[in-house]
N, C-alpha and C positions, 0 to 999 in steps of 0.2 A: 504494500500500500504506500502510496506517496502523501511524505510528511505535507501538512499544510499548517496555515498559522489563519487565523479569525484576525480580522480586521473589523471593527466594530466605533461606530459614533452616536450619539447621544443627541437627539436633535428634537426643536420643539415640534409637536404634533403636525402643524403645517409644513412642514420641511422633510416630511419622509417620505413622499415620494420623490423627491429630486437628491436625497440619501441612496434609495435604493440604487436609480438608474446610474449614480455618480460609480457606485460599487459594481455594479455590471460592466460598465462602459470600460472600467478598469481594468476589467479581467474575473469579475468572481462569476462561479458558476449562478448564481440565488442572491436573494438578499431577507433577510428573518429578522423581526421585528421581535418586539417583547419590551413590559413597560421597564424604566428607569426608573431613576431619583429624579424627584422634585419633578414631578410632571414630565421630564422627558419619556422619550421613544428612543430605545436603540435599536440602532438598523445592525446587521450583521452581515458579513461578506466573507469567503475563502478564497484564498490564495496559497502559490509556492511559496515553504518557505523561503528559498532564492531571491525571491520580488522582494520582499519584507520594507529593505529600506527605499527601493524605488516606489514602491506602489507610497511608504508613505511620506516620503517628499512631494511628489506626485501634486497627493490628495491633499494635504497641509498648504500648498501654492494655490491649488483651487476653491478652498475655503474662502481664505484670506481674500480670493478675488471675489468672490460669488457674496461675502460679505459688503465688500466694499460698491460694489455695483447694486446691492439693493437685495440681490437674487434669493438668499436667506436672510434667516431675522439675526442668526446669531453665530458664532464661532463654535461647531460641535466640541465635545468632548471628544475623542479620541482614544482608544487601544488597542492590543493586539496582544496576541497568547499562542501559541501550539496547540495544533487540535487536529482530530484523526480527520480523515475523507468524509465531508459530506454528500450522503445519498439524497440531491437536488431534488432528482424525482420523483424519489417516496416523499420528501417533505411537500411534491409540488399536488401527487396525488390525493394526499392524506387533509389537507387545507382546501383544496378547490374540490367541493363536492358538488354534485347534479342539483339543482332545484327546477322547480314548474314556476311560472305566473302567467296570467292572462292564456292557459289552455295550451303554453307554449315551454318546452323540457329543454333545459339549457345542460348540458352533458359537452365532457372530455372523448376525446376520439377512444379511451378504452373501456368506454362504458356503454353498456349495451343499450341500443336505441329502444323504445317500447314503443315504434310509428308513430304517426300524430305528426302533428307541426314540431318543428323543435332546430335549437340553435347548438351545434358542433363547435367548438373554441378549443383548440391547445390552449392550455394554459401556460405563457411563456414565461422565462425566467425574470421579464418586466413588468409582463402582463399575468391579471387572472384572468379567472369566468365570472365576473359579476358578484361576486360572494363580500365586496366592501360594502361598506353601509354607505357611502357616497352614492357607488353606481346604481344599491339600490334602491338608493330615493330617488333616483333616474330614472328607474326601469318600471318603477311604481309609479310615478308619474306620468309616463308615456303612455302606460297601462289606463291610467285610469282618462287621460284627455282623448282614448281610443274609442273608451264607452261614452265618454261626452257629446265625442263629436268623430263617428266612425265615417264619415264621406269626407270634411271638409279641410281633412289635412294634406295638401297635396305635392309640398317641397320642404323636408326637412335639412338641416345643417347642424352637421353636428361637430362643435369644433373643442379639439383637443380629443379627438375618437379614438388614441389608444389603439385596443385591440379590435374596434369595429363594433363592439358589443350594443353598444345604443342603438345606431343605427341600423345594426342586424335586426335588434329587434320590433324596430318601430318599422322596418322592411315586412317579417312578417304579420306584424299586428294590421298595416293599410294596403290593401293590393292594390290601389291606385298609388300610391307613393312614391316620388325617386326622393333619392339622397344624397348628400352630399357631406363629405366626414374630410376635415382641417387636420391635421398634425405638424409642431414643426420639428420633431424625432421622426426621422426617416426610416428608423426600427421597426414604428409605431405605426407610419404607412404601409410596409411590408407584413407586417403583421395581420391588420384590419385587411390588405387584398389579400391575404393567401384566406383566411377566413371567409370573407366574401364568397372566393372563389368553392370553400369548403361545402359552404350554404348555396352554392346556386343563384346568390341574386348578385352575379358582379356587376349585371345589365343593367341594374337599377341604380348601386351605387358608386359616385364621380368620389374616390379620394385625389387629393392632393398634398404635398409637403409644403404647410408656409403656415399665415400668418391667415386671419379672419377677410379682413381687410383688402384682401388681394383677390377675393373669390366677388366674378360679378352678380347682379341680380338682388334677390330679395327673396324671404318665405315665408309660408305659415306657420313655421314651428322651431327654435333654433335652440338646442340643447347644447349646454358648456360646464362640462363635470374638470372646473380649473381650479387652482389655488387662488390668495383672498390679491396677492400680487399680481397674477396675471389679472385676473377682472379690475385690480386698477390701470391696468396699460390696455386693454382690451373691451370695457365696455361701450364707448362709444360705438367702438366696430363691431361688435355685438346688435345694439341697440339701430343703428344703419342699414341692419341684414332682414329686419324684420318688415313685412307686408301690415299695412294698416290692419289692425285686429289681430296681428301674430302675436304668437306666446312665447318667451323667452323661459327657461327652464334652468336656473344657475344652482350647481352643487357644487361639492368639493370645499364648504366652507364649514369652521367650527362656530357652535349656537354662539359663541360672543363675537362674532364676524358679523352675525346676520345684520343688526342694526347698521354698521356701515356699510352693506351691501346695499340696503335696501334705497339707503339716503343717495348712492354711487347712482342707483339706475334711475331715480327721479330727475337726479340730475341733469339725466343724458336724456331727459322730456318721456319714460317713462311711466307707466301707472302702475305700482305694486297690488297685485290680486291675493297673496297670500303667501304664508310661510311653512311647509312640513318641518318637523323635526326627530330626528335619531334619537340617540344615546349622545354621542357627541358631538354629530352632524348635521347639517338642515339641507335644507331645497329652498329656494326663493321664487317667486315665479314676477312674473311683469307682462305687460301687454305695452303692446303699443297702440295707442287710441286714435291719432292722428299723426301727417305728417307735413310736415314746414314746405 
C-alpha cells in the first residue's frame, strides 16, 4: 500500500466548497468534511507522502491570495499527518445514496434502476447526487413550482450547474423545457454533459463555461445554488436573465445570509416572494415584476 499523508483545513461553513475543489485541483483523490472547533468545517484531502511540502506551499500561496482578493472570508487552519490509502469510493458510495422526489429516482450508475423516470449521476470526487441540503432546497423547489405551474415554465438557467443535477431534473419534471446550465469550473461543464449525455436529454440542455452574464436572452425560471460572495458579484446578472414574471430561485446560503440576500435582490429592482429554510441553509426566491 502507498504511504499517504491527510492534508486537512478548517474553514468557515461558507468556504467548503471552494476547500474541497482547492484539494482536488491539487491532486487529492476526495475531499471529507467533519465539524471543527469553534464553528469551523474541516475539509480533508490525501496525498503522496513525496508532495507533502509542495502540495503545502502550494496551498498556503493560494490562501493568502484567495484571502486577499475577497475569495474566502478567512485564512484556514491548516494540517497534515500520515494516514493509510483512502478507499474514495467506498466513502463516495457509502455518502451518496439513491432518493425519489417529485415521482422521479435519482440513483449512482451501481445501483439498480426500478424503471420509472429517474436521474443517473456519478457521483464525482467534486460533485455529489443531490444529497446537500443546499441542492435540496433546489430540487424541492423546482418540485414544487412544477405543481404550480406544470405548462408555463419554458426556458430555465441554471447557473453554477455543477454536476447538471438541477437542470436534469427540472428537464425531466417539464417536457416542454430547454435548458441552459452556466459553470465557470470547466470540470463542472464536463461533468453536467457526460451526465446529460447519461440521461438522454443532451438535446434539450445548452451548457457553457463562463460567467451568467455572457449567456444571451432571458427566462422563466433561473436557478443559482452559489455562495453568499458570488450573489454579491452576480446578482445583477442574475436578476437581467429573468423574463417579466420569472422566478429567481437563490440557494447555497446560511439562515444568517438570508436577510442580506434578500435586501441584494430588491436592490437589483427585484420583489422577494419568500424564504425556505434547512437546518443550516435556506432558498430565497424573487420574481421579477417589471422591466425598465
Amino acid at each position: 500500500m502507498n504511504k499517504t499523508f491527510d492534508f486537512w483545513m478548517d474553514v468557515s461553513p461558507g468556504d467548503v466548497d471552494w476547500a474541497a475543489r482547492i484539494l482536488i485541483s491539487h491532486g487529492s483523490q476526495g475531499a471529507v468534511e467533519s465539524a471543527s472547533a469553534k464553528g469551523k468545517i474541516r475539509v480533508l484531502g490525501s496525498f503522496p507522502v513525496g508532495r507533502l511540502r509542495k502540495i503545502q506551499e502550494a496551498l498556503r500561496q493560494l490562501f493568502r491570495a484567495a484571502v486577499a482578493t475577497g475569495e474566502i472570508q478567512e485564512l484556514p487552519v491548516v494540517g497534515a499527518a500520515p494516514t493509510p490509502e483512502v478507499d474514495w469510493r467506498g466513502i463516495l458510495r457509502f455518502h451518496h445514496r439513491p432518493f425519489e422526489l417529485g415521482g422521479i429516482y435519482f440513483r449512482s450508475p451501481w445501483v439498480e434502476s426500478r424503471g420509472g423516470l429517474e436521474i443517473v449521476l456519478e457521483p464525482g470526487l467534486a460533485f455529489g447526487m443531490g444529497n446537500h441540503e443546499t441542492t435540496q432546497l433546489c430540487l424541492r423547489a423546482l418540485h414544487g413550482e412544477f405543481k404550480a405551474s406544470p405548462y408555463s415554465i419554458r426556458r430555465l438557467f441554471d447557473v453554477g450547474t455543477g454536476s447538471g443535477i438541477l437542470a436534469l431534473f427540472a428537464l425531466r419534471l417539464w417536457e416542454q423545457l430547454e435548458a441552459v446550465g452556466c459553470d465557470v469550473d470547466a470540470d463542472a461543464i464536463a461533468a453536467a454533459r457526460e451526465a446529460a449525455g447519461e440521461n438522454g436529454l443532451t438535446q434539450r440542455l445548452t451548457l457553457f463555461q463562463g460567467r451568467p452574464a455572457s449567456y444571451p436572452g432571458r427566462f422563466d425560471l433561473v436557478v443559482a445554488n452559489l455562495q453568499w460572495r458570488i450573489f454579491q458579484v452576480e446578482m445583477e446578472a442574475l436578476a437581467s436573465k429573468l423574463d417579466v414574471g420569472g422566478l429567481l430561485l437563490c440557494s447555497g446560503l446560511l439562515l444568517d445570509q438570508a436577510e442580506r440576500l434578500e435586501d441584494l435582490g430588491r436592490s437589483r429592482g427585484l420583489s422577494f416572494v419568500g424564504q425556505v429554510s434547512g437546518k443550516e441553509w435556506c432558498l430565497l426566491r424573487f420574481r421579477c415584476m417589471e422591466r425598465a
